[in-house]
C-alpha positions in Angstrom: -21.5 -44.2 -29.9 -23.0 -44.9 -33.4 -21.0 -47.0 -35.7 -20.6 -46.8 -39.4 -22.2 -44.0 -41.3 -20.9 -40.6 -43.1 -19.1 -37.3 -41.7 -22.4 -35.6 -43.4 -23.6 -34.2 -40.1 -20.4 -33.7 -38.8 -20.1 -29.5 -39.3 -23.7 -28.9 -38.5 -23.4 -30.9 -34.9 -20.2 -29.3 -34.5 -21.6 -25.6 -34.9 -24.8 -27.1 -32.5 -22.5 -28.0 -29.8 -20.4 -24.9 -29.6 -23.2 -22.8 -29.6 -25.0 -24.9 -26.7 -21.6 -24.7 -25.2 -21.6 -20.7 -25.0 -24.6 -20.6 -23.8 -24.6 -23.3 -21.2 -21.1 -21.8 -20.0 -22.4 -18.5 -19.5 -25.5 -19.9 -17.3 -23.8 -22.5 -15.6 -21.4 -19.1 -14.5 -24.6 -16.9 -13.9 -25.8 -19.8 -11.8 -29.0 -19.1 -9.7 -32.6 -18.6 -10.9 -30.7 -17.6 -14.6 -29.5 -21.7 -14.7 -32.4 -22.3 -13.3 -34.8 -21.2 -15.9 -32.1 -23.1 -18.4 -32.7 -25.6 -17.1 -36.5 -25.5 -16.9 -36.7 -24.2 -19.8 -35.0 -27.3 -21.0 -36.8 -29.7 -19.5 -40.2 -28.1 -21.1 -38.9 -28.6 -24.7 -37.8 -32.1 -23.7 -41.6 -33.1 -22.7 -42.9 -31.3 -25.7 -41.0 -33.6 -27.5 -41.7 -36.3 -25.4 -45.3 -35.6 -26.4 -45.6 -35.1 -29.3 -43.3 -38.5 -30.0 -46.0 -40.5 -27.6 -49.5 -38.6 -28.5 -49.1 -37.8 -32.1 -52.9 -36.1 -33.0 -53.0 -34.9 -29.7 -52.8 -31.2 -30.9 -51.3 -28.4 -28.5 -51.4 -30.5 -25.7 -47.5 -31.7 -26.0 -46.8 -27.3 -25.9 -49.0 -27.3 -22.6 -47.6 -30.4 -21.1 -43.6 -28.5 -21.8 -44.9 -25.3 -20.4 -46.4 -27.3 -16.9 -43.4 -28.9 -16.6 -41.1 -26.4 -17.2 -43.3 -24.1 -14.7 -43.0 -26.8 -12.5 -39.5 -27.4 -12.7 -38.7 -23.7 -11.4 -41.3 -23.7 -8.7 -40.1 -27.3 -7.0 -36.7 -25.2 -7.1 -38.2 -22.2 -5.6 -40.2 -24.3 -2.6 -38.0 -26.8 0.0 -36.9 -29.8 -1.4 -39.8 -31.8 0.8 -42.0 -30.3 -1.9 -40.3 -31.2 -5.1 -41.3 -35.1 -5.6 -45.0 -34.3 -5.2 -45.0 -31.1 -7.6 -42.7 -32.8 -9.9 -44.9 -36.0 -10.1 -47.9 -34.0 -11.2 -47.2 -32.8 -14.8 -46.1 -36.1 -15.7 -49.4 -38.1 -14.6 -52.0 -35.2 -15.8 -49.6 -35.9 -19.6 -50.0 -39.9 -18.6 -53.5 -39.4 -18.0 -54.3 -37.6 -21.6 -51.8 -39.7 -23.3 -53.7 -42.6 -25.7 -51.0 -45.0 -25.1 -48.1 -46.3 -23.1 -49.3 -44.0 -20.6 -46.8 -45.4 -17.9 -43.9 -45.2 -20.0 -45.1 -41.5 -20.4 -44.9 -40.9 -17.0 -42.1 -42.3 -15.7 -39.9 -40.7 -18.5 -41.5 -37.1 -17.9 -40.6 -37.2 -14.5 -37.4 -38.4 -14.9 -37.5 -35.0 -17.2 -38.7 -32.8 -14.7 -36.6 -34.4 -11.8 -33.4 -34.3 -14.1 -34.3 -30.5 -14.6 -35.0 -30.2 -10.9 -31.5 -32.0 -10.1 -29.5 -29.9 -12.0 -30.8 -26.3 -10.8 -30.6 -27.6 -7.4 -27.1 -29.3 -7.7 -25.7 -25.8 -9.4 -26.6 -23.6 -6.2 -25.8 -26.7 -3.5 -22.6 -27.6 -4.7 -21.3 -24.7 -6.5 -20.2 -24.4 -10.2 -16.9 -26.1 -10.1 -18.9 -29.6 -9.7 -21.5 -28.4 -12.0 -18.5 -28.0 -14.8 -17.4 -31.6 -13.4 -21.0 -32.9 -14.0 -21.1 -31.9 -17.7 -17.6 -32.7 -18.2 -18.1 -36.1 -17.5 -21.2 -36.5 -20.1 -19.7 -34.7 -23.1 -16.7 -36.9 -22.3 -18.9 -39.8 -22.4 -20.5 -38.0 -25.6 -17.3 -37.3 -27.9 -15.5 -40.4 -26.7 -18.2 -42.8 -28.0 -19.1 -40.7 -30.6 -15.9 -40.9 -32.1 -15.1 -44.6 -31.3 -18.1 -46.1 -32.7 -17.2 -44.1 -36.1 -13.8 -45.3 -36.0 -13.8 -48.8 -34.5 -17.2 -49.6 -34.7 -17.6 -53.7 -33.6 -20.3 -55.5 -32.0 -23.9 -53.3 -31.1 -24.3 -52.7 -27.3 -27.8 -53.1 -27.3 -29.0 -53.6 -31.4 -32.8 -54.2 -30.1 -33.3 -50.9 -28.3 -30.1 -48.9 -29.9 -28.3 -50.6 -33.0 -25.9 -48.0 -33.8 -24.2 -47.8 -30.1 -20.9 -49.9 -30.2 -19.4 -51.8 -27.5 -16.7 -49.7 -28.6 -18.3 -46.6 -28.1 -19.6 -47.7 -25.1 -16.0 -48.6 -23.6 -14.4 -45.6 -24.8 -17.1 -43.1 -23.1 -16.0 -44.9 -19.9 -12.8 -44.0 -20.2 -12.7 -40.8 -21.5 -15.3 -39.9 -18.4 -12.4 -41.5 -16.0 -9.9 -39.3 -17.5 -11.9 -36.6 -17.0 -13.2 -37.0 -13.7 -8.8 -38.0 -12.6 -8.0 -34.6 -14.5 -10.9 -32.6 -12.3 -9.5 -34.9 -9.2 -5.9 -33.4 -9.7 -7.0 -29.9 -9.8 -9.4 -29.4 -7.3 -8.1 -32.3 -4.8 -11.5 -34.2 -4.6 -9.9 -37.1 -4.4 -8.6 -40.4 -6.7 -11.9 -41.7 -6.5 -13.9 -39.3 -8.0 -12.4 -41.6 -11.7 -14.5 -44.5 -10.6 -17.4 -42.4 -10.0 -17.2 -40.5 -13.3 -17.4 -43.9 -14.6 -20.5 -44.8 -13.0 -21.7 -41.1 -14.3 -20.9 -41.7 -17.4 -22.8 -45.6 -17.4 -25.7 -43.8 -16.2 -25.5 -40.9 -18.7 -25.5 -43.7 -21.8 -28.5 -45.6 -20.2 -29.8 -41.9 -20.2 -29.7 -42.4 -24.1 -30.2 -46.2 -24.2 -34.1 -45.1 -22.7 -34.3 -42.3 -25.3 -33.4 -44.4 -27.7 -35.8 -47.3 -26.9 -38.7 -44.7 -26.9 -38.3 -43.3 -30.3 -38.2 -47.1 -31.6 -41.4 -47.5 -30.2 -42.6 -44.7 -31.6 -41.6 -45.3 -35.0 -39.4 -41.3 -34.9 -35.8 -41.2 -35.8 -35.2 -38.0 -33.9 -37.3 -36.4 -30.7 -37.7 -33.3 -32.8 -35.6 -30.9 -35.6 -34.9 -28.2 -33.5 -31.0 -28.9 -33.6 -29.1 -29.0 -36.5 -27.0 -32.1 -36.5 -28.5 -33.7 -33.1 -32.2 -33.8 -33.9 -33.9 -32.2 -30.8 -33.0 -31.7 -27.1 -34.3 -35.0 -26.0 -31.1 -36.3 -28.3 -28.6 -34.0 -26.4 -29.4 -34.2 -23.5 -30.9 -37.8 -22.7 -27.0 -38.5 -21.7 -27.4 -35.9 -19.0 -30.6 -36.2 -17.6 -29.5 -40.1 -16.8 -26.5 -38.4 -15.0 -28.4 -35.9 -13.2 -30.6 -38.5 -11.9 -28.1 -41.3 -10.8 -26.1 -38.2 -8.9 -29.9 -36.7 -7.2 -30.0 -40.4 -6.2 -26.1 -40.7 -4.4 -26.8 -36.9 -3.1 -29.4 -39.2 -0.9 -26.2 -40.7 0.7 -23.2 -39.3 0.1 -22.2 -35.5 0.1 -19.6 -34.5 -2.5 -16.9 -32.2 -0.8 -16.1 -28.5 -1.0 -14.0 -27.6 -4.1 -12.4 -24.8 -6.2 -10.8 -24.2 -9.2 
């Protein structure tokens, strides 16, 4: 959804995604303890980040803090859900509790981390792949569409005090494209015409997903959450979009239970 700017970083977030791609494709098919530990693994680097954005000079705590919550994030999956809110909750207040400030902002984005990573291991073995493929369909849709619109159309900032380079056209177009997408996955697997409108509540959750990411890293005074991707800065930039999905669909799994599907 940024506006404005050069195609500079265009190849080098190009090669990022595929490669992402491949490998989330192969464990999102593998499925089981193998996504998983993706998506624990994930989460980990995400608070790492997270830490070492909020406690700069707090030295290898930010590495311990990933590998708690990462651990954590495959043993809540492990244990019956009853378990998971407590376990979850408790990397996130012993990182609030060493953090030396903003310590509830820390913890209420690290557990939105670890219940995000949580979300999306459970979702994969409850619902099956074919919604899991929906799922991330849905935020790159939301991705690429805004993406691409705010370089093209640009227009008035969605948000210019927490996020100034999301458009209003980026923001529009990642609502559509996520319609589209969720219509096309409708017609195949017969899940229904309404399954557009939620996409488009998906995809509104998976850009205030970013919108929070965002707002932290201006706080912070960081441009990216880390360097580890090429192109996309570090995870907590690639997948804020998901993690806001993840949790908006943990929260309608609460009431609503999607159907059986297949490809």
């Amino acid at each position: 959804m940024a506006a404005g700017g050069t195609w500079d970083d265009l190849s080098a977030r190009l090669a990022s995604s595929v490669a992402m791609g491949v490998a989330g494709v192969v464990l999102i098919a593998l499925g089981g303890l193998w996504f998983a530990g993706l998506a624990a693994v994930v989460s980990g680097i995400m608070i790492w980040e997270l830490g070492r954005m909020m406690g700069p000079g707090t030295g290898r705590l930010p590495v311990g803090l990933g590998v708690l919550t990462g651990g954590t994030v495959l043993a809540a999956f492990a244990l019956p859900g009853i378990y998971a809110l407590p376990l979850l909750a408790a990397p996130a207040l012993v990182g609030a509790g060493r953090m030396p400030r903003d310590r509830v902002i820390y913890a209420v984005y690290a557990l939105a981390i670890a219940l995000a990573g949580y979300a999306l291991a459970r979702f994969r073995v409850d619902q099956g792949m074919a919604w899991m493929v929906w799922l991330v369909l849905v935020v790159i849709a939301t991705d690429v569409a805004g993406y691409f619109a705010g370089r093209f159309i640009g227009g008035p900032k969605f948000w210019p005090r927490v996020s100034p380079k999301k458009t209003w056209s980026g923001t529009l177009a990642g609502w559509v494209s996520a319609g589209l997408a969720g219509a096309v996955f409708a017609a195949l697997t017969g899940a229904g015409a309404g399954l557009a409108l939620v996409s488009v509540v998906l995809s509104f959750a998976s850009q205030m997903g970013d919108v929070a990411e965002s707002a932290i890293k201006r706080r912070t005074g960081v441009k990216d959450s880390s360097s580890l991707l090429p192109g996309h800065g570090g995870l907590a930039d690639r997948f804020d979009g998901l993690l806001g999905a993840a949790l908006c669909l943990l929260l309608a799994s609460v009431f609503f239970q999607l159907p059986e599907v297949r490809f």
